[in-house]
C-alpha positions in Angstrom: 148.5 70.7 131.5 149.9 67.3 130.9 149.5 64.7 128.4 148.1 61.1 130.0 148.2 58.2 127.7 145.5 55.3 127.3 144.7 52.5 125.9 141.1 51.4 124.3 140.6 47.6 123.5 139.4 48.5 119.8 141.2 51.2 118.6 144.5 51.5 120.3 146.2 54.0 122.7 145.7 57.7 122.7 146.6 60.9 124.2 144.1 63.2 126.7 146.0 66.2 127.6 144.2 67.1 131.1 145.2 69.5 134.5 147.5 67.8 136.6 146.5 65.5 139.0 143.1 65.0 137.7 142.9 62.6 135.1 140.7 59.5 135.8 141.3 55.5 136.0 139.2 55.5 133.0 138.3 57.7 129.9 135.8 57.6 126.9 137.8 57.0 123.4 137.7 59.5 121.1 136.9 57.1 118.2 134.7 54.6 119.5 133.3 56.0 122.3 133.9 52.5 124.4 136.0 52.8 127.7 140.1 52.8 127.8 142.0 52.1 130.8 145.0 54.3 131.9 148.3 53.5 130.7 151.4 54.7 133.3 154.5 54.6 130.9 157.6 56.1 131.9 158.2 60.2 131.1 160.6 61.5 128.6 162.7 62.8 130.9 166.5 61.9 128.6 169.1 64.9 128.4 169.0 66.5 125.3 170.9 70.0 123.6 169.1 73.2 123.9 169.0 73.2 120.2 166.6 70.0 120.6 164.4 70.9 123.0 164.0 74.3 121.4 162.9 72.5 117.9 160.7 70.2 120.1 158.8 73.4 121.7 158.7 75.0 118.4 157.2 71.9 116.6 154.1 71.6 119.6 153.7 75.2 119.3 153.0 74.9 115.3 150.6 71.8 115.8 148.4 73.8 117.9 148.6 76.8 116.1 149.9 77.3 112.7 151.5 79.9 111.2 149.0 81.4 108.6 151.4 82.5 105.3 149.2 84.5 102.8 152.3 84.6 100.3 155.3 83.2 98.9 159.1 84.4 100.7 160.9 86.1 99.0 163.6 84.4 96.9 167.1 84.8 99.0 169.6 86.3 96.4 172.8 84.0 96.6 176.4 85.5 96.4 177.5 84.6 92.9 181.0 83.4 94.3 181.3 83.5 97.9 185.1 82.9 98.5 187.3 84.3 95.5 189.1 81.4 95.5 185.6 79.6 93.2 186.1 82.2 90.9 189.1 81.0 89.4 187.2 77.8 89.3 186.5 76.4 85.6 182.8 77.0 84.7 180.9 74.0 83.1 
C-alpha cells in the first residue's frame, strides 16, 4: 500500500492510501464528495536513527489498531535511595 496525497478545491488536501501504481489522476473527497486533483510532493525519504523510525512504525501501528487496556498498570515500586551516596542526603 502506499499513501497518495490530494488536494480538493473546498476542503483541502488529504490522504488515500491505495496499491501501488494504481491510484487515479483524480479522486472523490472524503468530505465533500466534489473531485480533487493529485498532488505529486516529494517522499520522506531523510536519514533518520533506528530508534526513530522504530517510534514512527510503532505510532502507525497504534493509529490503525489500538491497544485495548481493560485496567490500570501496576504502580512501578521505586528504590527508596538508589545510590547510597542520597542517603546521607539531608531530608526536607
Amino acid at each position: 500500500m502506499a499513501t497518495y496525497e490530494y488536494l480538493c478545491s473546498r476542503c483541502g488536501p488529504f490522504d488515500v492510501k491505495l496499491e501501488i501504481g494504481t491510484a487515479p489522476r483524480s479522486y472523490g473527497c472524503p468530505a465533500c464528495a466534489g473531485t480533487a486533483r493529485r498532488v505529486y510532493s516529494s517522499p520522506g525519504l531523510s536519514l533518520t536513527s533506528k530508534a526513530v523510525t522504530a517510534l514512527h512504525i510503532q505510532e502507525e501501528q497504534a493509529r490503525e489498531a489500538p491497544a485495548v487496556v481493560s485496567q490500570v498498570p501496576p504502580r512501578r515500586r521505586v528504590p527508596r535511595h538508589p545510590h547510597p551516596a542520597l542517603s546521607r542526603l539531608p531530608r526536607l
